[in-house]
C-alpha positions as CSV (number, residue, x, y, z in Angstrom):
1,X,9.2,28.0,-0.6
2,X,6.6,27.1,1.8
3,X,6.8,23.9,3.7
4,X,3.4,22.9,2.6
5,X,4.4,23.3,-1.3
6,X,7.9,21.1,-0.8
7,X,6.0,18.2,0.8
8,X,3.4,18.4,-2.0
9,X,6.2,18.3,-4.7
10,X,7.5,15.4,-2.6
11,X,4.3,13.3,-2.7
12,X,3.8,14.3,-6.5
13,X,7.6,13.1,-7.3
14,X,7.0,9.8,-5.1
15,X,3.7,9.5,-7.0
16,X,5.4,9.6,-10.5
17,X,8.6,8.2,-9.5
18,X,6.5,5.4,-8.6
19,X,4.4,4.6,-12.2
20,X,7.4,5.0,-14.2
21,X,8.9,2.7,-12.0
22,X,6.7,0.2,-12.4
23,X,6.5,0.3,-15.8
24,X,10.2,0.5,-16.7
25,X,10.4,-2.9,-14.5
26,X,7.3,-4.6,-15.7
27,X,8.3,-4.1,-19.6
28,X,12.6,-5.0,-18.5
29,X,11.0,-8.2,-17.0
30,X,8.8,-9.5,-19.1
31,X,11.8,-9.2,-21.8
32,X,13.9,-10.6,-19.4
33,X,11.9,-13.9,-20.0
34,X,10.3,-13.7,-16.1
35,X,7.0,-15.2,-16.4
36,X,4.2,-12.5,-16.8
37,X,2.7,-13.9,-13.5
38,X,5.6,-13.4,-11.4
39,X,5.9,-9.8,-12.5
40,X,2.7,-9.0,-11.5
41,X,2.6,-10.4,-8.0
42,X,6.4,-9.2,-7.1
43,X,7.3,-6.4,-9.7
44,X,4.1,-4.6,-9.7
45,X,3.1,-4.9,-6.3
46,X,6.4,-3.4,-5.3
47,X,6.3,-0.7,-7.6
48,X,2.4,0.4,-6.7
49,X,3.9,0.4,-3.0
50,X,7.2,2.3,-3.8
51,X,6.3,5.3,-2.1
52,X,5.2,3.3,1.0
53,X,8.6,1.9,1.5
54,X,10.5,4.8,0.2
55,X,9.2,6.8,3.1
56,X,9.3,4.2,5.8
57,X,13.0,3.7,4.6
58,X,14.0,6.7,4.6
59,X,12.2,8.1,7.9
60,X,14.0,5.3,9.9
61,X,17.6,6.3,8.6
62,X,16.6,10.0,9.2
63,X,15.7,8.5,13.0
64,X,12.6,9.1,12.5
65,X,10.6,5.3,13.3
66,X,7.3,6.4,14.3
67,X,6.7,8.3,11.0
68,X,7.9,5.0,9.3
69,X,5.2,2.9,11.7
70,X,2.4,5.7,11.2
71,X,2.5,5.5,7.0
72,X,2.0,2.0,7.4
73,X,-0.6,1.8,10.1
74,X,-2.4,4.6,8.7
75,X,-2.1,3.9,4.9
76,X,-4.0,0.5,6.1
77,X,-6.6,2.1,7.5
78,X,-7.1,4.9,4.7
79,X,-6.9,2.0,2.0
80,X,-9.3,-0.2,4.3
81,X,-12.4,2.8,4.8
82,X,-11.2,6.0,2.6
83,X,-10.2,4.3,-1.0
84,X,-12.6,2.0,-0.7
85,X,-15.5,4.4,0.7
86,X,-14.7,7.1,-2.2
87,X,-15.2,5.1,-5.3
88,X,-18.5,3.4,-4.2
89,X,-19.8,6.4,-3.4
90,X,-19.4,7.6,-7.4
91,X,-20.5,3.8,-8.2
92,X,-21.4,0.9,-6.7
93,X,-18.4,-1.5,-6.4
94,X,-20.3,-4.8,-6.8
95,X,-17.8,-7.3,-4.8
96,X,-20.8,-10.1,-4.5
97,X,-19.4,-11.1,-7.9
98,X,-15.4,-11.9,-7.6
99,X,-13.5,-14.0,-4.9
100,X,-10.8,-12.5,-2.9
101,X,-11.2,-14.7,0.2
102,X,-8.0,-16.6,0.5
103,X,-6.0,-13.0,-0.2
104,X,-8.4,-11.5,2.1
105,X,-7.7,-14.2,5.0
106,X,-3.7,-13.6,4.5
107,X,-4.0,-9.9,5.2
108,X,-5.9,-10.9,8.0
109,X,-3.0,-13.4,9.5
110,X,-0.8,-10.8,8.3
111,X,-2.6,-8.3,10.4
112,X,-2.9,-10.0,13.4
113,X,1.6,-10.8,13.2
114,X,2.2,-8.0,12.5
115,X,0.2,-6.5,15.9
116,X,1.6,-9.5,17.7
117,X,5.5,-8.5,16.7
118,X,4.2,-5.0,17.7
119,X,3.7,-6.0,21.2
120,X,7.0,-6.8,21.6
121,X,7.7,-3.7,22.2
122,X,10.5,-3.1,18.9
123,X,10.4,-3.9,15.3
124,X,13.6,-5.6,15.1
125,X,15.6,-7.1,12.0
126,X,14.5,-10.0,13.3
127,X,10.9,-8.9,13.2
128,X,11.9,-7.4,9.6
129,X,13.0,-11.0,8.3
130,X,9.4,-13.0,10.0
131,X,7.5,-10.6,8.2
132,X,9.4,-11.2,4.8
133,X,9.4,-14.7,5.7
134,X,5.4,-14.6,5.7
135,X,5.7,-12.5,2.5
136,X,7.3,-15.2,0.4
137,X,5.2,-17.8,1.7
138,X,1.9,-15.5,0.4
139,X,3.5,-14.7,-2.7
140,X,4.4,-18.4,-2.9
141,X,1.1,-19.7,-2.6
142,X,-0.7,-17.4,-4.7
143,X,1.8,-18.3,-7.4
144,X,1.1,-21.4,-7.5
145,X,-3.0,-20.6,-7.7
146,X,-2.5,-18.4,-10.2
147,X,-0.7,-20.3,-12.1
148,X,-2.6,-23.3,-12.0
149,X,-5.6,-21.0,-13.3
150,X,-3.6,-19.4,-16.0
151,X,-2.3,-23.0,-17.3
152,X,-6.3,-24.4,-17.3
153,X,-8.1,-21.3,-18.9
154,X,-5.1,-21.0,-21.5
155,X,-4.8,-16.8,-20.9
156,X,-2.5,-14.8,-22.4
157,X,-0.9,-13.1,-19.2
158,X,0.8,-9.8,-20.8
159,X,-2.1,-8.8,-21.9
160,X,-3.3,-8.0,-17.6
161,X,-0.3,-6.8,-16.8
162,X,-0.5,-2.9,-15.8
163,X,2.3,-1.4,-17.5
164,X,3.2,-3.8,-20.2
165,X,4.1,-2.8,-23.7
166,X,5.3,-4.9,-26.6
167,X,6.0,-2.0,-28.3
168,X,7.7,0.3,-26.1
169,X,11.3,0.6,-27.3
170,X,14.7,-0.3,-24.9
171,X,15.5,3.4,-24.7
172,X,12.3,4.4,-23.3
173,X,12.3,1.3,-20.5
174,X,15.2,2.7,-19.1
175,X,14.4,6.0,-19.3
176,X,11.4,5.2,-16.9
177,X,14.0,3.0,-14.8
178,X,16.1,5.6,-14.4
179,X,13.1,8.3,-13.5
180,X,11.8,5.7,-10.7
181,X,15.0,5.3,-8.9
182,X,15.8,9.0,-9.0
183,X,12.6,10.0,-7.9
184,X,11.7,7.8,-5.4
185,X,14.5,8.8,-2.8
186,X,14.5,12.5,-3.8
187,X,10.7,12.9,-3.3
188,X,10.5,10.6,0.0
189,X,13.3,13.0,1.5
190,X,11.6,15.9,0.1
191,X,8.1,14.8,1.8
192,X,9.9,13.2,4.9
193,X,12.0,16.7,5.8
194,X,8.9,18.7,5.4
195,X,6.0,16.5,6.9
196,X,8.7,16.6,10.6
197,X,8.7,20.2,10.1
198,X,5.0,20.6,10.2
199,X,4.6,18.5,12.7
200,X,6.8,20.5,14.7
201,X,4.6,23.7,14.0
202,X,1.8,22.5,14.6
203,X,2.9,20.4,18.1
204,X,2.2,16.8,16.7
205,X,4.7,13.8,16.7
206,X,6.1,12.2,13.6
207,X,3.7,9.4,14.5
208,X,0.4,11.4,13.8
209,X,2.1,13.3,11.1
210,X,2.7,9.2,9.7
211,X,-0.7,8.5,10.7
212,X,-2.9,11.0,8.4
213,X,-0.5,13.2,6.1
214,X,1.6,11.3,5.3
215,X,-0.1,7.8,5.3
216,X,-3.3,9.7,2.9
217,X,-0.5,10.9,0.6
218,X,0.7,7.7,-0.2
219,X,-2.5,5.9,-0.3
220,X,-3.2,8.4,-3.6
221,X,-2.2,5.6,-6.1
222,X,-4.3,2.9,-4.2
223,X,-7.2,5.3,-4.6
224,X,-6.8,6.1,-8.0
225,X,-6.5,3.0,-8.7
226,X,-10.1,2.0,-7.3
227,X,-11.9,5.0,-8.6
228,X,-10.7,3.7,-12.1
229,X,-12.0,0.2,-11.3
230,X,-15.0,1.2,-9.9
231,X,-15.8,3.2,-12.7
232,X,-15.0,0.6,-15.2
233,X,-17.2,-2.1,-13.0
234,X,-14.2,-4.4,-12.1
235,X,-14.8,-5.4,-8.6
236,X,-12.2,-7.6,-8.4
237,X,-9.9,-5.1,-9.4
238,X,-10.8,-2.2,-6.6
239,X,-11.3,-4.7,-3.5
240,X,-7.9,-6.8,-4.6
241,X,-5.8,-3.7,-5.2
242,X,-6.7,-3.1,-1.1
243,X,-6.2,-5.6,0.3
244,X,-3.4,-6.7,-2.1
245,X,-1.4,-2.9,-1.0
246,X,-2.3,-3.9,2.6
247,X,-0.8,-7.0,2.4
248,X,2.3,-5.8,1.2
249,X,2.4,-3.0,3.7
250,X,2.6,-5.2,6.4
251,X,4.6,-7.8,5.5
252,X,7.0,-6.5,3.0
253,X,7.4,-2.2,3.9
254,X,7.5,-2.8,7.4
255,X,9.8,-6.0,6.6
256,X,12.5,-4.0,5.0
257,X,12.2,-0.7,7.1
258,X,13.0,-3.0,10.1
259,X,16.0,-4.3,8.7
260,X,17.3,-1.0,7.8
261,X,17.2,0.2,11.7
262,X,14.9,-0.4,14.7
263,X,11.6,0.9,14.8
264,X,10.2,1.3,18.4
265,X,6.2,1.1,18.6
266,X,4.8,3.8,21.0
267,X,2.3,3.4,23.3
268,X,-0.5,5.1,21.4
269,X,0.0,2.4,18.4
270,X,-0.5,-0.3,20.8
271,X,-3.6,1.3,22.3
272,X,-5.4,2.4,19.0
273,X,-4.1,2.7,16.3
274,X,-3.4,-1.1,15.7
275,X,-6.6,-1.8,16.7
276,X,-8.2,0.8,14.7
277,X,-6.3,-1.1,11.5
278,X,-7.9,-4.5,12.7
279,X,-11.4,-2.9,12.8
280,X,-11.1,-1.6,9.9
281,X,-9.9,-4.8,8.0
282,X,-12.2,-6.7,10.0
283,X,-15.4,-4.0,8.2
284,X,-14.6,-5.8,4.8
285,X,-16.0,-9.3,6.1
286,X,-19.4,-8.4,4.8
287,X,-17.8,-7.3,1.5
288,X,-15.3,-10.3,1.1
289,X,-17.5,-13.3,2.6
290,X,-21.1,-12.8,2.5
291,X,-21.5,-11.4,-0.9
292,X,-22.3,-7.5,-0.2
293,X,-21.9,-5.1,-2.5
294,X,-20.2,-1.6,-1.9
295,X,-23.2,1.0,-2.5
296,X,-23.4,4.8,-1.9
297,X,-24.7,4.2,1.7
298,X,-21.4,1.7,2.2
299,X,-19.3,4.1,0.5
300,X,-20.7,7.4,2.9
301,X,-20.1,5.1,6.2
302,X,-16.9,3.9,5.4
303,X,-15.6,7.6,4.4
304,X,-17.1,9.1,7.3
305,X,-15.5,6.3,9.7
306,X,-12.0,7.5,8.5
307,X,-12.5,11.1,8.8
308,X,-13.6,10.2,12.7
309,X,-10.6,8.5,13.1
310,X,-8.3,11.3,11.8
311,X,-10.3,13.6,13.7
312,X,-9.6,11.7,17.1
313,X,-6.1,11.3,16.0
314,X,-5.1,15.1,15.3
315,X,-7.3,16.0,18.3
């Protein structure tokens, strides 16, 4: 079977792995008696970014790093121009009406650590554990926000939670437990052995492979996400599930990989590609602060800026 089709079956397997994952955790959870709040910002988020970490993971025990430090870099960027560019150009994303500042300003800290631990030359497990460290804090203060919110408006949390079922019975809850843990490795080594073998045809590193195959593949759930939202008008839904997934990228995927092995940052990263992830957070200022919405025109630039980018990187 051709290279091509086995990472294809990889991605497709991460992609399911990863939605039955999250809902076989979300629906054990919630009967569990964890609060509905804490399952979204910790259960789901981990779940939507499964085949994020599955990969980096995996990519580092097959001594593989800069495919690991490519996903992440370049799933930032992709979620950052591509998944937000897409959707607004089939409808206008109208972010002047919902507040993601204070999440928006953490991926932004988070950014700029996570460029600084970069710089040192090796992600480390002692990188891996300041990033995690800066993960609970976030997850910690947002909470706490949340909660706050919840307690004054009175809101009935299961009812927002992606995934969530009253009615879906014990059998079928670990059925989709069982699919997301079996899945996730088998299609991360699946898409991992097969992505290094095309970059070796082709003459690339693991790094660019990380950068745009890779990286765009796993970005698919982010994007489907926001073309949903968009669709359905819920602004707040398609600009937080960005820079919510970025977020966790950085601090959480990156966290882990790191203590699974050492991932050493080439040169390249440290000369563009980093940057090209700051710039590209940095283009959602108008969207997050100063009330913009995300037209067609928007949704055309941003696209186009991320098919530049690729275009310099495969070049």
């Amino acid at each position: 079977m051709s290279v091509w089709l086995l990472a294809g079956l990889g991605l497709v397997i991460l992609l399911l792995a990863g939605d039955a994952l999250v809902k076989g955790a979300v629906n054990l959870s919630l009967r569990m008696g964890i609060p509905a709040l804490i399952v979204s910002l910790t259960v789901v988020a981990f779940g939507t970014s499964a085949p994020e970490l599955l990969v980096s993971v995996n990519a580092v025990l097959l001594n593989k790093p800069g495919l690991a430090l490519g996903n992440i870099v370049g799933s930032n960027t992709a979620n950052a121009l591509l998944v937000l560019g897409i959707p607004a150009i089939l409808s206008v994303i109208h972010t002047s009406g919902c507040d993601t500042r204070r999440t928006y300003v953490f991926m932004l800290i988070a950014s700029v650590l996570f460029i600084a631990l970069a710089f040192l030359g090796t992600f480390t497990a002692w990188s891996g554990l300041v990033l995690l460290a800066g993960l609970v804090v976030v997850i910690g203060v947002l909470a706490r926000e949340a909660t706050n919110h919840r307690r004054a408006e009175r809101e009935n949390p299961a009812e927002e939670i992606e995934g969530a079922d009253p009615d879906m019975p014990w059998w079928r809850v670990v059925l989709y437990l069982v699919l997301g843990l079996v899945g996730l490795p088998l299609g991360a080594d699946l898409l991992i052995d097969n992505a290094s073998i095309i970059a070796l045809r082709f003459g690339v590193s693991d790094s660019v492979i990380g950068l745009t195959l890779v990286a765009l593949g796993t970005s698919l759930p982010e994007l489907a996400t926001t073309v949903m939202a968009a669709l359905r008008k819920q602004a707040d839904v398609a600009l937080g599930n960005v820079i919510g997934s970025n977020l966790f990228n950085l601090l959480g995927i990156i966290g882990v990989a790191a203590l699974v092995g050492p991932i050493p940052v080439d040169r390249v990263f440290l000369t563009f590609d980093l940057w090209v992830m700051l710039a590209a957070s940095l283009a959602l200022v108008p969207f997050v602060f100063f009330k913009v919405d995300i037209g067609r025109v928007w949704g055309v630039v941003l696209s186009a800026a991320y098919l530049v980018y690729v275009t310099i990187v495969l070049i």
